[in-house]
ZAMARGU-4260 file (C-alpha; in steps of 0.2 Angstrom, whole numbers, plus 5000, padded with zeros to 4 digits):
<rodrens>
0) 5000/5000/5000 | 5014/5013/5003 | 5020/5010/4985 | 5002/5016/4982 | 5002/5030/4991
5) 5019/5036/4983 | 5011/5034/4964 | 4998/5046/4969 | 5012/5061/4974 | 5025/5056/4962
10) 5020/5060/4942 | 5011/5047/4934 | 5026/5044/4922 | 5038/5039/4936 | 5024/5029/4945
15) 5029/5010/4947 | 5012/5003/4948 | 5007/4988/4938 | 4995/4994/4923 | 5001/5015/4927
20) 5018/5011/4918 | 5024/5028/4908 | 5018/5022/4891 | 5000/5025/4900 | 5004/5043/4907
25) 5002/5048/4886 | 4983/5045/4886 | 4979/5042/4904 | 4962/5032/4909 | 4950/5036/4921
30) 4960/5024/4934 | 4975/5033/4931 | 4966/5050/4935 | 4959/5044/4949 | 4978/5039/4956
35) 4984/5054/4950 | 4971/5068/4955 | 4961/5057/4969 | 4943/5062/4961 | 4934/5061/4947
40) 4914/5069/4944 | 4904/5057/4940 | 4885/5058/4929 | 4871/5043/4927 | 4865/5039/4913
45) 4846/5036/4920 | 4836/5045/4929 | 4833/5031/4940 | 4843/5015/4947 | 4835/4998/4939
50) 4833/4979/4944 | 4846/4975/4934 | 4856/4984/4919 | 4868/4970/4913 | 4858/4969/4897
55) 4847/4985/4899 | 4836/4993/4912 | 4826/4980/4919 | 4814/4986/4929 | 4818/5004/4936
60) 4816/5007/4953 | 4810/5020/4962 | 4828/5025/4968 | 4834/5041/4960 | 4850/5042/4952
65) 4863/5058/4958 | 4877/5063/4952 | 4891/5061/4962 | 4913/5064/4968 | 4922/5048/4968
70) 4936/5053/4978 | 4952/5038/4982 | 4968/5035/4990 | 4977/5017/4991 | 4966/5010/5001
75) 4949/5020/5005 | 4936/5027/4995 | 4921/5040/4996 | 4906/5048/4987 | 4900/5066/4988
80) 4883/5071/4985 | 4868/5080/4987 | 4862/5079/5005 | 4846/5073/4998 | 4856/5055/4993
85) 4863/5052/5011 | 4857/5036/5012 | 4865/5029/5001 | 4881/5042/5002 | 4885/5036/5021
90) 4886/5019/5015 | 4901/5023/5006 | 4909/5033/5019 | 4929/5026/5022 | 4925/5013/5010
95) 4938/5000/5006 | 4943/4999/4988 | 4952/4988/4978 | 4964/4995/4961 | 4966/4980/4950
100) 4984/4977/4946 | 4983/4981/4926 | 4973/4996/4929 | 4958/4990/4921 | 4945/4996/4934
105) 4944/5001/4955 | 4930/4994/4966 | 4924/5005/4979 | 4916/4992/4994 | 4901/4997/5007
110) 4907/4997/5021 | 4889/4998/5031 | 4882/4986/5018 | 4881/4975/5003 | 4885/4986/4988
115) 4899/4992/4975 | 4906/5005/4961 | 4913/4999/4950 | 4922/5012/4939 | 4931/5004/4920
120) 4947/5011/4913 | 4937/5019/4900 | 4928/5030/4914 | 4910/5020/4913 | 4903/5016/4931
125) 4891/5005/4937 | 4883/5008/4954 | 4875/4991/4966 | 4865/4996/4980 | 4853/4983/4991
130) 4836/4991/4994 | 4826/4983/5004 | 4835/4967/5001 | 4833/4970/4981 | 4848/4973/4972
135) 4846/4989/4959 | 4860/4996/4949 | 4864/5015/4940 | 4876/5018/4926 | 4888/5032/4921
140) 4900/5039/4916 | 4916/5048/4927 | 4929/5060/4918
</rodrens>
C-alpha cells in the first residue's frame, strides 16, 4: 500500500504501479486519473437505478439516480453528493477499495452494507446498492 500511496504524489510517468507504467501517462484512463488527481465527477446515465442493467434497464426502481465525487487513496474510497442522497452516500463513507493490478477498473466496497462502484478504465461506472434486500443498479460515466 505505501508503493500506492507514493504513485499518487510522484508524476504518473515515474509511477511504478502495475497497469500506470509511463507508456500510459500519454493517454491516461480514468483509473490513472483517479491515482493521480484522487477524484473524478461522476454523471448517470438514467434518471433512475434499475433491477438490473447488465443487458438494459430491467425494471427501474423508484431509487433516484445523483450525480456524484468519487474521491480515492490506496486503500479508502468516498462519494460526495447532494444531501438529499445520504442514504446511500454514508454507506460509502471510508470505504475499502480495491485497484486491480493492470489498471483495468477500482472497486469502491460498502462498508455499512452489501454494495459496490465499479468504475472501468474507460471512465463508465456502474453503481450496486441493496434496497430493501433488492439489488438495483445505476450507470455512468466519470471523467
Amino acid at each position: 500500500m505505501k508503493a500506492r500511496a507514493h504513485c499518487l504524489i510522484a508524476s504518473l510517468a515515474a509511477c511504478t504501479w502495475p497497469g500506470f507504467a509511463a507508456e500510459d501517462a500519454a493517454s491516461p484512463s480514468a483509473i490513472a486519473k483517479l491515482a493521480q488527481t484522487g477524484e473524478l465527477s461522476c454523471r448517470p446515465s438514467l434518471p433512475a437505478f434499475c433491477n438490473n442493467v447488465h443487458v438494459s434497464c430491467s425494471g427501474q426502481t423508484s431509487i433516484k439516480t445523483f450525480p456524484f465525487k468519487l474521491r480515492a487513496t490506496p486503500s479508502q474510497g468516498t462519494i460526495e453528493s447532494a444531501p438529499e442522497t445520504e442514504a446511500l452516500r454514508t454507506l460509502y463513507e471510508n470505504a475499502r477499495i480495491e485497484w486491480d493490478s493492470q489498471g483495468r477498473y477500482v472497486l469502491l466496497l460498502a462498508q455499512q452494507a452489501s454494495g459496490y462502484i465499479k468504475l472501468l478504465a474507460d471512465g463508465s461506472y456502474s453503481f450496486r446498492t441493496y434496497a430493501q434486500g433488492v439489488g438495483a443498479m445505476s450507470i455512468g460515466r466519470c471523467n
